[in-house]
C-alpha positions as a printed NumPy array, in Angstrom:
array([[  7.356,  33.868, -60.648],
       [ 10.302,  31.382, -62.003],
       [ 12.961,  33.027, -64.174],
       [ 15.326,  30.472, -65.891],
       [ 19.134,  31.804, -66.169],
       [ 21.628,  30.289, -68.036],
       [ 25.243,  31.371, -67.325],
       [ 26.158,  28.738, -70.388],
       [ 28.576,  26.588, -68.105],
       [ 26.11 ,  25.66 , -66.061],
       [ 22.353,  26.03 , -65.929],
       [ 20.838,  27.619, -62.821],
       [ 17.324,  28.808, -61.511],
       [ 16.001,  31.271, -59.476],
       [ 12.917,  32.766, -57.804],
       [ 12.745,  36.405, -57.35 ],
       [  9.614,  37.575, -54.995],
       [  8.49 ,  40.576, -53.154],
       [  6.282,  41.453, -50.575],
       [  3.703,  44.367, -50.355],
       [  6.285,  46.452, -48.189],
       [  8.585,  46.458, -50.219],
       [  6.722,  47.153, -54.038],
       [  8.337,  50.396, -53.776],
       [ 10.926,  48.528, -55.115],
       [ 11.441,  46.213, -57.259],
       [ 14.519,  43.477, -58.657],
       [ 14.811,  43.905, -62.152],
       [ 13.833,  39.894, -63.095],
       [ 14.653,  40.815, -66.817],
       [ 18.304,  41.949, -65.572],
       [ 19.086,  39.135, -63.165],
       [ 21.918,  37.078, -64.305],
       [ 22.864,  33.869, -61.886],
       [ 26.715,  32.762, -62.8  ],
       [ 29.866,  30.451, -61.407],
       [ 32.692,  32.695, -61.19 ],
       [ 36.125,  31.337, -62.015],
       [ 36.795,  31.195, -58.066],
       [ 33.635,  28.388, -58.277],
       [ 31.5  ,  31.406, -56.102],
       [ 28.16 ,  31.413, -57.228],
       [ 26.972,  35.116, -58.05 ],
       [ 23.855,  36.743, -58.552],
       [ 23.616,  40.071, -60.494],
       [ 21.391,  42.623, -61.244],
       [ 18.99 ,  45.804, -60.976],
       [ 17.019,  47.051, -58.271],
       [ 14.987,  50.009, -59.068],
       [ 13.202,  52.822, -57.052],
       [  9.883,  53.815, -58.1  ],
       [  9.019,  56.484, -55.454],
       [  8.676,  59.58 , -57.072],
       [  9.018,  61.539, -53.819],
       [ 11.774,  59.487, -51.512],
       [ 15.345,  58.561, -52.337],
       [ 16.033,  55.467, -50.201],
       [ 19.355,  53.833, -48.824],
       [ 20.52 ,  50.461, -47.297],
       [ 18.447,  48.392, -49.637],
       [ 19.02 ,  44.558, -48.229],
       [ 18.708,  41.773, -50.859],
       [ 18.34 ,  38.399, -49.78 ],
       [ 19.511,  35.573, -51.611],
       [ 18.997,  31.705, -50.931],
       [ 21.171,  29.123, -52.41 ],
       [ 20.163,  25.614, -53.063],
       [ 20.706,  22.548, -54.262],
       [ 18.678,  20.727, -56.779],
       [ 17.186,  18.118, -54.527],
       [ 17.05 ,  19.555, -50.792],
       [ 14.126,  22.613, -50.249],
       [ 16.66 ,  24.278, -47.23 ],
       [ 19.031,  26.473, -48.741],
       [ 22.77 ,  25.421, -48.607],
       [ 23.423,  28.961, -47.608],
       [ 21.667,  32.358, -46.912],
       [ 23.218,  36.078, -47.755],
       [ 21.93 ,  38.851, -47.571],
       [ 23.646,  41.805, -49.283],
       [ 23.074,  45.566, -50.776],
       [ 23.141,  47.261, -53.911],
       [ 26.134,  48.804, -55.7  ],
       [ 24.845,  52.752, -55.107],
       [ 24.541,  53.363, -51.355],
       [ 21.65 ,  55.522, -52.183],
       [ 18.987,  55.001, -54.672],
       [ 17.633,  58.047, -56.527],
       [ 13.636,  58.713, -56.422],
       [ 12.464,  57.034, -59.787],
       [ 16.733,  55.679, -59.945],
       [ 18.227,  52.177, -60.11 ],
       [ 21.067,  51.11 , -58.78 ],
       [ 23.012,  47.471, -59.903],
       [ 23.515,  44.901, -57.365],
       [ 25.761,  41.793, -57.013],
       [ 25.788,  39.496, -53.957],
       [ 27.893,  36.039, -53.8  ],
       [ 27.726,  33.061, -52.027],
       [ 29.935,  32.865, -48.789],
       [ 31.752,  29.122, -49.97 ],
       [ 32.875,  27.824, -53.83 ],
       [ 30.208,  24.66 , -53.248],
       [ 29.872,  22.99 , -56.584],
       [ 26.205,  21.898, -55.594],
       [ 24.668,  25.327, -55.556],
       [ 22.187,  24.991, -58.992],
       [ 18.938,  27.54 , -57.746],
       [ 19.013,  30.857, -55.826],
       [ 15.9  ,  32.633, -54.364],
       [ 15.949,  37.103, -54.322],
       [ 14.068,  38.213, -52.322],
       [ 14.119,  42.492, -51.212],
       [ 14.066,  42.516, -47.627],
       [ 14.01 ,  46.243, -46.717],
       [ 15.146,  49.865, -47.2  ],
       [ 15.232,  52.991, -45.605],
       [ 13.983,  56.591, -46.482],
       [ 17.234,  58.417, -47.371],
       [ 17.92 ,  62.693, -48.517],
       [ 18.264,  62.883, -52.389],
       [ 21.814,  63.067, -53.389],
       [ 21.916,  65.202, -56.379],
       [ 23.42 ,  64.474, -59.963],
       [ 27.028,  66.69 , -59.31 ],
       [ 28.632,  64.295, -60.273],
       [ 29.34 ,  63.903, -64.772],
       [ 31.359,  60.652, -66.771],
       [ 31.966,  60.233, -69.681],
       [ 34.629,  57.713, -71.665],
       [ 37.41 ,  58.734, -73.739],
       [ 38.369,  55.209, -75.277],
       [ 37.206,  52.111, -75.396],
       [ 39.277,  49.054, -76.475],
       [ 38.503,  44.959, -76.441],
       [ 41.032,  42.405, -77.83 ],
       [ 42.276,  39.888, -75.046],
       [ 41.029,  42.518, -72.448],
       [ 38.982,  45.278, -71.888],
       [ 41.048,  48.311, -71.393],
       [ 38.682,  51.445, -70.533],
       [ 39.537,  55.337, -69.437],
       [ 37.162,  58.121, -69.032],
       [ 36.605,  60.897, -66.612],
       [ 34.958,  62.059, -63.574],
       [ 33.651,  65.736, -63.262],
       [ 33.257,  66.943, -60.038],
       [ 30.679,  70.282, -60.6  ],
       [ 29.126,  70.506, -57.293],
       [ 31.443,  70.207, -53.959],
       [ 34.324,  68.457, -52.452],
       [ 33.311,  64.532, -52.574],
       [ 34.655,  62.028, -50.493],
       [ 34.172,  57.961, -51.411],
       [ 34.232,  59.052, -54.475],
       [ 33.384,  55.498, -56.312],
       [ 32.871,  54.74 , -60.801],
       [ 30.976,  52.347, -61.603],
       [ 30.863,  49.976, -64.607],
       [ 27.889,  47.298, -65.158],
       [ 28.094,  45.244, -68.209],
       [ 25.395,  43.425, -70.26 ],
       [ 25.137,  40.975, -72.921],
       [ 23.168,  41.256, -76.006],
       [ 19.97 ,  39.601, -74.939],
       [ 16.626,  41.525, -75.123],
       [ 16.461,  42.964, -72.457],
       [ 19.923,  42.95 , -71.921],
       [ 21.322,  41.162, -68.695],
       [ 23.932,  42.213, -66.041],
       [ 26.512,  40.657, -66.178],
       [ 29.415,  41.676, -63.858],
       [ 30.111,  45.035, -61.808],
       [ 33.137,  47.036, -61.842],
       [ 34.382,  49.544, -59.642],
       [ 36.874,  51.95 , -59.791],
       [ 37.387,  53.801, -56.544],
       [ 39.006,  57.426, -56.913],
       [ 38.466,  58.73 , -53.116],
       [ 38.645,  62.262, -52.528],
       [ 37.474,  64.585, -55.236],
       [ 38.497,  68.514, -54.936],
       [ 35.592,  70.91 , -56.079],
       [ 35.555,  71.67 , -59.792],
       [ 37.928,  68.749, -61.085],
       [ 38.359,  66.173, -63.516],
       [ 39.327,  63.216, -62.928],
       [ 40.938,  60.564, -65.146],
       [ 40.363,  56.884, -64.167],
       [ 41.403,  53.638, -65.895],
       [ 39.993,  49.975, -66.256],
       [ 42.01 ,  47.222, -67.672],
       [ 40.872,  43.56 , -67.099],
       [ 39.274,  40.426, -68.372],
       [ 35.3  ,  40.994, -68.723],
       [ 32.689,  38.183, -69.741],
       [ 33.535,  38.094, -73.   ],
       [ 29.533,  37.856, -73.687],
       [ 29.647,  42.003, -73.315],
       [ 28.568,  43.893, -75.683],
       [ 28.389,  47.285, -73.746],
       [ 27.908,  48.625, -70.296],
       [ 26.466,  51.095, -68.048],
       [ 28.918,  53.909, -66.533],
       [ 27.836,  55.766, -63.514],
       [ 29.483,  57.377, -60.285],
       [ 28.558,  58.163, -56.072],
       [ 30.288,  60.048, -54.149],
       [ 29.435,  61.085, -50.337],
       [ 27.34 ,  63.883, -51.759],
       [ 26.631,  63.321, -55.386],
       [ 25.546,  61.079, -57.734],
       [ 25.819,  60.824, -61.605],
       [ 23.198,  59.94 , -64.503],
       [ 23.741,  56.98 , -66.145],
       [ 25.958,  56.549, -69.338],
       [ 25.21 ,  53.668, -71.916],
       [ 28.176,  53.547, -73.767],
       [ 28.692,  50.323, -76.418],
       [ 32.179,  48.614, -77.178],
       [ 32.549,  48.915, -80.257],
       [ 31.581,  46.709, -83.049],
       [ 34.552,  46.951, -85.151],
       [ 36.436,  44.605, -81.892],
       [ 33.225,  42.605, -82.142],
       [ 33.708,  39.853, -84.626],
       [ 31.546,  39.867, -87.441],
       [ 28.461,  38.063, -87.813],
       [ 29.242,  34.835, -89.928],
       [ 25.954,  33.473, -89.43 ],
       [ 22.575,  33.769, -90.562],
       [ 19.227,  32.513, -88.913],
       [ 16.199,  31.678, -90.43 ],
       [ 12.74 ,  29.578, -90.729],
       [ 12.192,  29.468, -87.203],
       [  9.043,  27.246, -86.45 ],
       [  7.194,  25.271, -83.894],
       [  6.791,  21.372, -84.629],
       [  5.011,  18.191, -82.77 ],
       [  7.063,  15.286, -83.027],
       [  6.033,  14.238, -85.939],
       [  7.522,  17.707, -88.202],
       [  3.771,  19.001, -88.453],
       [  3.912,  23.257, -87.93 ],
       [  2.081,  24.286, -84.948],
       [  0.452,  27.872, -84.173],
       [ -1.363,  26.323, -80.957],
       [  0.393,  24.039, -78.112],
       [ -0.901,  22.274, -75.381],
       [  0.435,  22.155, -71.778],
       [  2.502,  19.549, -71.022],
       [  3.285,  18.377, -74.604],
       [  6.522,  17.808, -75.968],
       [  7.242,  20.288, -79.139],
       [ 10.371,  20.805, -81.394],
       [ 11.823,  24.318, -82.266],
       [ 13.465,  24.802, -85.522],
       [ 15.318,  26.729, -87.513],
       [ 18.032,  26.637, -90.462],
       [ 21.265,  28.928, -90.116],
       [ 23.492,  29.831, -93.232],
       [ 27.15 ,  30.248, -92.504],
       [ 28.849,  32.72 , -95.241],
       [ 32.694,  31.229, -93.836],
       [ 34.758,  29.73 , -91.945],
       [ 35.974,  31.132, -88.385],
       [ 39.022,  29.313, -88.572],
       [ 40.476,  29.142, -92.087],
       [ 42.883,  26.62 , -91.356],
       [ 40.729,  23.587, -90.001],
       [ 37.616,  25.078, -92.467],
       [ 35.17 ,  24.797, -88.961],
       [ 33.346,  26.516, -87.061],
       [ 32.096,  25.919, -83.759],
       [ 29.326,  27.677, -82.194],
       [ 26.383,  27.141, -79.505],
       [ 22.829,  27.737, -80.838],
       [ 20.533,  29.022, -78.035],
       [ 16.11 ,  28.973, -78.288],
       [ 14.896,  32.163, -75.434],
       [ 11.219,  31.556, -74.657],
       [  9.437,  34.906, -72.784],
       [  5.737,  35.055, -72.084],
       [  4.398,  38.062, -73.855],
       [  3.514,  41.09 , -71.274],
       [  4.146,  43.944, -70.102],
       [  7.274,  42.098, -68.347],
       [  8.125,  39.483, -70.681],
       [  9.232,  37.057, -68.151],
       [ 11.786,  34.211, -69.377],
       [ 10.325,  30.682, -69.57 ],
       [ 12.726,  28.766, -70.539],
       [ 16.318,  28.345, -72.696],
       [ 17.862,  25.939, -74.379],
       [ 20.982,  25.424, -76.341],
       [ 22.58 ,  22.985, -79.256],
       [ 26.047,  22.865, -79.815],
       [ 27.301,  22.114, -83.328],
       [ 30.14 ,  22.625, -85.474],
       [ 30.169,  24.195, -89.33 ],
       [ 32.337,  22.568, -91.779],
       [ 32.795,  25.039, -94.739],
       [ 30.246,  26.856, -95.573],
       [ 26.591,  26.328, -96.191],
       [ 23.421,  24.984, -93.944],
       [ 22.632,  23.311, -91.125],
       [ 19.272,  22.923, -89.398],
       [ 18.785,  22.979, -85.407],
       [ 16.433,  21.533, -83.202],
       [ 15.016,  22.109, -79.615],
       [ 12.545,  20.34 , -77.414],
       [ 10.685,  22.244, -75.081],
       [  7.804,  21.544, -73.172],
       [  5.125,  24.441, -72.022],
       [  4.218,  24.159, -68.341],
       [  1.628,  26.569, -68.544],
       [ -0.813,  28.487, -70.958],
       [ -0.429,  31.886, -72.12 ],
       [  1.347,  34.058, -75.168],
       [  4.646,  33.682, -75.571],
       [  7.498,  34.602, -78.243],
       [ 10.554,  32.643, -79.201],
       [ 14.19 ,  33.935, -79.688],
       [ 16.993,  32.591, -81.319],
       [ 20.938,  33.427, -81.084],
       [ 24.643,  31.976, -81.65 ],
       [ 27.164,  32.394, -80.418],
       [ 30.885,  30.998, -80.437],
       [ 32.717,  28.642, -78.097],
       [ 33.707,  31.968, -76.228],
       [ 30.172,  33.343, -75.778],
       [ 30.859,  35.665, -78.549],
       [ 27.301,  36.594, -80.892],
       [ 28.221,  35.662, -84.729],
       [ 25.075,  36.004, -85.885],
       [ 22.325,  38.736, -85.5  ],
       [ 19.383,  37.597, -83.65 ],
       [ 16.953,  35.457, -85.862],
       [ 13.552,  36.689, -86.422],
       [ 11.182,  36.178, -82.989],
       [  7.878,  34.031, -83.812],
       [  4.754,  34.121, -81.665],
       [  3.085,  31.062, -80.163],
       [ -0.511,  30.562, -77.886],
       [ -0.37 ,  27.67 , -75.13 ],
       [ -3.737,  26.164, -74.217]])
């Protein structure tokens, strides 16, 4: 199966696959986020879950391929683990592997899960929980650790953001490490750096030696999340020449559209706004896999209308649903997501 990624400075691909060995457990593909860090590294990100509901497991190996877009050998081949050293029975741990050089060419990755052991369940000792949360131009994050169960050593937090995508993404990992944890103590721990500014929440969760901790969904809040200038609406499906469609065929060219209202102006002073308008096609299913994005970039002047417009073209049949955002020049949402239409390929 193909998932299409967009990290929104550059567009990338990749294949995620499994074998019967290893259906145990499964990569996330609705989590997966591929991205150029600001090093020029490319990184992949997400979940891999355990769905044994009798064996915790340990030293999960991920595989990842790199590629070019013309050449079918991968530029480069790493193989890496996921964040938790142990994976709870019916638990999910985040993973992030990058690639070993800064190469510019890298455009595709292939994930593959290339093994896992049997490992004894580490028990939830462990409790977090945040005591503020603040965004402006950085995050800055404290909480604590409870320690309820025995002395911990490698005592590690854990903070996993995602965008605001349905399902959300991953898109970046941080860890805090606090060491050596007494019995019966709380710890306070502290985050302060620049996140993808994309966030919109994350997940909080802890390991130590001997324990592990639920996870934590905690939002940033949305008073430090600008407000939502924009409206979207009248999302349809056209052929090229403007007539709506309910039915496509394979292989056919088709135009989405949809009008958004903008109530005013980001920037007072120049009366503009600029913003990126993104199109999310998922087949329908009980994993609605992503088939394809696309984006428009365009630029308010005032207030009032504008219309946008998307080619895509279905490569195969099936149900699928389309989903429309924008977002600012930062990767910032201003505008709640527009309403989702449904659409058959023949």
């Amino acid at each position: 199966m193909i998932l299409l990624l967009i990290p929104f400075s550059q567009a990338f691909s990749a294949e995620v696959t499994d074998t019967p060995s290893t259906l145990t457990v499964i990569l996330n593909e609705e989590n997966i986020h591929v991205y150029r860090d600001s090093a020029g590294y490319t990184v992949v990100v997400g979940i891999a879950e355990n769905n044994n509901s009798q064996t915790a497991i340990e030293n999960v190996r991920i595989q990842v391929k790199f590629f070019d877009e013309f050449d079918p050998s991968p530029l480069e081949v790493v193989t890496g683990n996921t964040t938790l050293d142990v994976i709870a029975k019916n638990g999910k741990s985040t993973f992030s592997i990058s690639s070993k050089t800064a190469n510019p060419e890298i455009t595709d990755a292939s994930i593959s899960l290339v093994g896992f052991d049997p490992s004894p369940q580490k028990f939830s000792g462990l409790t977090v929980y945040s005591t503020d949360v603040f965004l402006d131009t950085s995050f800055r994050f404290s909480g604590v650790l409870q320690n309820g169960g025995a002395p911990s050593n490698d005592t590690n937090v854990y903070l996993a953001f995602y965008d605001g995508f349905e399902p959300p993404r991953i898109l970046s990992v941080s860890t805090i490490e606090l060491g050596n944890v007494p019995l019966n103590t709380d710890v306070s721990f502290e985050l302060n750096e620049e996140i993808n500014s994309r966030a919109i929440g994350f997940f909080l969760f802890a390991e130590s030696s001997v324990f592990i901790s639920d996870w934590v969904d905690i939002q940033i809040p949305k008073s430090q999340i600008p407000d939502k200038l924009i409206t979207i609406s009248n999302v349809s499906v056209e052929d090229t020449n403007g007539n709506n469609l309910s039915e496509l065929s394979v292989g056919s060219q088709v135009n989405i559209k949809s009008e958004t209202q903008i109530e005013f102006a980001a920037d007072k002073e120049s009366n503009e706004t600029a913003y990126t308008y993104y199109v999310q096609v998922k087949e329908s299913g009980k994993l609605p896999y992503v088939e394809y994005i696309g984006s428009y970039d365009g630029r308010f002047i005032g207030t009032g209308q504008e219309t946008q417009v998307i080619d895509w073209i279905p490569e195969k049949p099936g149900l699928y649903f389309i989903e429309t955002f924008v977002w600012d020049r930062n990767n910032i949402p201003i505008a709640e997501q527009g309403p989702f239409i449904l659409i058959i390929v023949n």
